[in-house]
N, C-alpha and C positions, 0 to 999 in steps of 0.2 A: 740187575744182578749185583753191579757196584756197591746200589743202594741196602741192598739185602748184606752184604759182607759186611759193610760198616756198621750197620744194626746189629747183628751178629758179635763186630771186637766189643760191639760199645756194652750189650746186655750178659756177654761172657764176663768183660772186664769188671762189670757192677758187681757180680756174683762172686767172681773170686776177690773185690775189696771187702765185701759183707763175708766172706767167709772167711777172708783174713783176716778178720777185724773181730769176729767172734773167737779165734782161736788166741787174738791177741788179749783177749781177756782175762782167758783161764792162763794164757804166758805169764800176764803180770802176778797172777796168783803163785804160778809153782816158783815162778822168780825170788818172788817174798818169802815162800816155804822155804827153798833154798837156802838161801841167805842167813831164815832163820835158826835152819840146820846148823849151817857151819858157825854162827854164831855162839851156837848150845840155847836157841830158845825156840818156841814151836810155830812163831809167825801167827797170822791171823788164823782163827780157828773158831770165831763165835757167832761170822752172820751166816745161816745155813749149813749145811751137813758138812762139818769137819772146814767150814770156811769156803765154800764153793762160790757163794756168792757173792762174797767181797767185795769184788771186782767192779760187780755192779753196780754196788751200794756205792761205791767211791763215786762212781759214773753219775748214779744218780745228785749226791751231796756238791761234784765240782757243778752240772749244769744245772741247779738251782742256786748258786750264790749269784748274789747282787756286787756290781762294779757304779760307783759313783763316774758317770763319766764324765762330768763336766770336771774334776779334779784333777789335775792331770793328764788330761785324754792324751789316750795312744794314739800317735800321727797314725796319718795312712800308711806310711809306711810299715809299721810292725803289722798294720791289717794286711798290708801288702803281700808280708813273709808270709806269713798265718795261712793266708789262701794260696799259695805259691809250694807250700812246703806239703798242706793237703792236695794239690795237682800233682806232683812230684810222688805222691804216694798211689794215688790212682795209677799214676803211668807207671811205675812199680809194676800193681796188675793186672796191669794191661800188656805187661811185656812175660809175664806169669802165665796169662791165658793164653797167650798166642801160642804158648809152645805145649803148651794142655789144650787148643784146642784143635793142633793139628793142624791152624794157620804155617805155609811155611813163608819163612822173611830173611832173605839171604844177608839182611844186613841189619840184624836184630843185635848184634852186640855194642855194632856203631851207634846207632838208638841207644842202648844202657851208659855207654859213655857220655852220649850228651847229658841223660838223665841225672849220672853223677856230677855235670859240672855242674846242675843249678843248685844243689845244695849249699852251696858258698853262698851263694845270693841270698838264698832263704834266710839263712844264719844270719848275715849282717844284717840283713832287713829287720829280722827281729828284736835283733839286739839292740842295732843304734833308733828305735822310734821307741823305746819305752822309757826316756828320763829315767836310767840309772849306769852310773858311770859301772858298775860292775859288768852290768850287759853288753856295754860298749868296748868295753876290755876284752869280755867275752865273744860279741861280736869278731874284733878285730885277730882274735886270735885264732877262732872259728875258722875264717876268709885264708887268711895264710896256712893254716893247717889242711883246708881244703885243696888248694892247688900243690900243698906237698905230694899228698897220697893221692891224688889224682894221676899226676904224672907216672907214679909207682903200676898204678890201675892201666893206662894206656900201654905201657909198655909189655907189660906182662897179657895185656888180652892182644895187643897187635900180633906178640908175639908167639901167642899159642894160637890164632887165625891163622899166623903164617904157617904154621905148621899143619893146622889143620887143610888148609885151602882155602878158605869160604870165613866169614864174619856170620853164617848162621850157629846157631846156639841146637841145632837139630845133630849136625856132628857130632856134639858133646855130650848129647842126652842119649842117644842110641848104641852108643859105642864108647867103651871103658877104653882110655886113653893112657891112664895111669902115670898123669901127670906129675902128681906127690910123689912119685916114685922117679918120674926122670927129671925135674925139675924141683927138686926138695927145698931149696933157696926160695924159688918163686911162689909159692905156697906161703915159706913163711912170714915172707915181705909180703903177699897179699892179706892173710890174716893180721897183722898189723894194720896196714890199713884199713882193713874193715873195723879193727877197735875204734880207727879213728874217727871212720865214716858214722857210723853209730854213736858216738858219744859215751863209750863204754872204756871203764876201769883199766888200763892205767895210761889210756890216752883221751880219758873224758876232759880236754881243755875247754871246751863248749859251755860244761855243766859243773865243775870245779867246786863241789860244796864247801869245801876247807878252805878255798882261798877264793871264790867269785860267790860267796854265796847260795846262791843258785841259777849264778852264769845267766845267761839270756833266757830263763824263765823266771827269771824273778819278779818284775811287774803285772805277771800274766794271771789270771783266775779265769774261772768258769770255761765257758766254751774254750777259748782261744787256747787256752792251757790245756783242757784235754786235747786238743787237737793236735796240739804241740806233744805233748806225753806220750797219744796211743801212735804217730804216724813213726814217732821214733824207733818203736818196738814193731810196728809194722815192717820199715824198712830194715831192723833189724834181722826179720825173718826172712826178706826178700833175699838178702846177701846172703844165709846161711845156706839158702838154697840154691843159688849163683855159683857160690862158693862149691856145694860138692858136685853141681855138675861137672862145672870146668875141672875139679882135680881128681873128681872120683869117678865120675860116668855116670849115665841116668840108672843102673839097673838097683841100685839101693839107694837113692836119691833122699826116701825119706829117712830113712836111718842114718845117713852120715847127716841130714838137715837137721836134725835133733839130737845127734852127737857136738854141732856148732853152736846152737842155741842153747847145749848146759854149756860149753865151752865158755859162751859170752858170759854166762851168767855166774859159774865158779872162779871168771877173771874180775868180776868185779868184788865178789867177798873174799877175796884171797892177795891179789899183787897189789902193791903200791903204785903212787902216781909218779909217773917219769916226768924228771923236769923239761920243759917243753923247749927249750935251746939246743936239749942232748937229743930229742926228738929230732926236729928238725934239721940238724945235723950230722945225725945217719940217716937221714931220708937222705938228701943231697947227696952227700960226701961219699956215700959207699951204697946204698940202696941203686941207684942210678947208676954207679959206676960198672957193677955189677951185673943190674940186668942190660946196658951197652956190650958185656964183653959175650951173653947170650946172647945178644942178636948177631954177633959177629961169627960164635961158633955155628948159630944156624945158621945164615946165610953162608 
């Protein structure tokens, strides 16, 4: 019976990475349309009907380039991140199916926190084994910004656990809590840090086109770099839908999860990039101070 449940997370979880992995395809396309809206241009529109296929095409052209690898070769360690930051995206949906597959796991949020801590890891990992001090910058900034909004993360889920009873994510899915509404602070300090977690506009320090180049994908091509691309937009989608459980309740889960996915997407053609010192010091100095004085009104 053990053996049969395990089979079970493991072919659930395969099924919702391919399905997420397919919708993150046509994401990166409406992403692009987007983008090219607000720009006043019309975005890709010429491989297949009105540009549906893109995406594809892209997929195809990055996993047929050639990387010389005796030149340079990437230590183990960026292989390290690469395959570390694709586990990290599996156990994404694997923590997706569990609660779609009616798996119940009383300590399924304690699980997503671990999950967010390895992101830090991934990031440096990548950055420092690819011989380019930009990545390494990028890296290092990645790592510290990681354990910022981490913190933000823990306290804000301890603290609606506390209120729910239980570290299951079934409380939250089944019943509209209306946490935006009593907690309208913790919400916004949490969508921040999802910008952060994501590598999205105007806390993208990770991937910093203007000033790191292209941040810790810049040595990357073919496979490793789609891997790096799509898990991003993967876990992107993971949070959007994290996100409206915890503050909206599961009964419109997908409409508030594609109201956060334009959200991410209109914050990167639109705000400017916040200097990463004034960042990190409203995380600390007042984010923190903040949701301390919530754990003190709820307890």
């Amino acid at each position: 019976m053990v053996v049969l449940n395990y089979f079970y997370s493991f072919t659930s979880g395969l099924l919702c990475f391919l399905l997420i992995m397919l919708f993150v395809a046509f994401f990166i396309l409406a992403e692009r349309k987007v983008l090219g809206y607000i720009q006043i241009r019309k975005g890709p529109n010429k491989v297949g009907v009105v540009g549906l296929l893109q995406s594809f095409a892209d997929l195809l052209k990055l996993i047929i380039k050639f990387k010389f690898q005796f030149y340079q070769v990437r230590t183990w360690l960026g292989w390290w991140g690469v395959l570390l930051l694709v586990f990290l995206s599996c156990s994404y949906c694997v923590v997706f199916s569990v609660v779609y597959g009616g798996m119940f796991d009383s300590n399924i949020m304690l699980w997503f926190l671990v999950l967010t801590s390895l992101t830090g890891y991934c990031l440096i990992s990548v950055g420092w084994g690819s011989y380019n001090k930009f990545a390494l910058m990028s890296s290092i900034r990645s790592a510290f910004g990681s354990v910022t909004f981490e913190a933000c993360f823990m306290c804000i889920l301890i603290l609606f656990c506390i209120v729910l009873g239980s570290y299951s994510l079934f409380g939250f899915f089944f019943e509209s809590w209306g946490f935006v509404v009593l907690l309208p602070l913790c919400y916004f300090f949490w969508v921040v840090g999802v910008l952060c977690e994501c590598n999205r506009t105007p806390l993208d320090y990770a991937e910093a086109e203007s000033e790191l180049v292209s941040g810790l994908n810049t040595e990357y091509c073919s496979v490793p770099f789609t891997c790096l691309f799509a898990c991003e937009y993967l876990i992107m989608l993971i949070f959007s839908w994290v996100t409206s459980v915890l503050f909206f309740g599961g009964h419109l889960v997908l409409l508030f999860t594609m109201f956060h996915v334009f959200f991410l997407v209109w914050c990167r053609g639109t705000l400017p990039r916040v200097r990463y010192d004034f960042f990190v010091k409203f995380m600390w100095e007042w984010v923190l101070l903040v949701l301390i004085l919530y754990f003190f009104v709820v307890l």
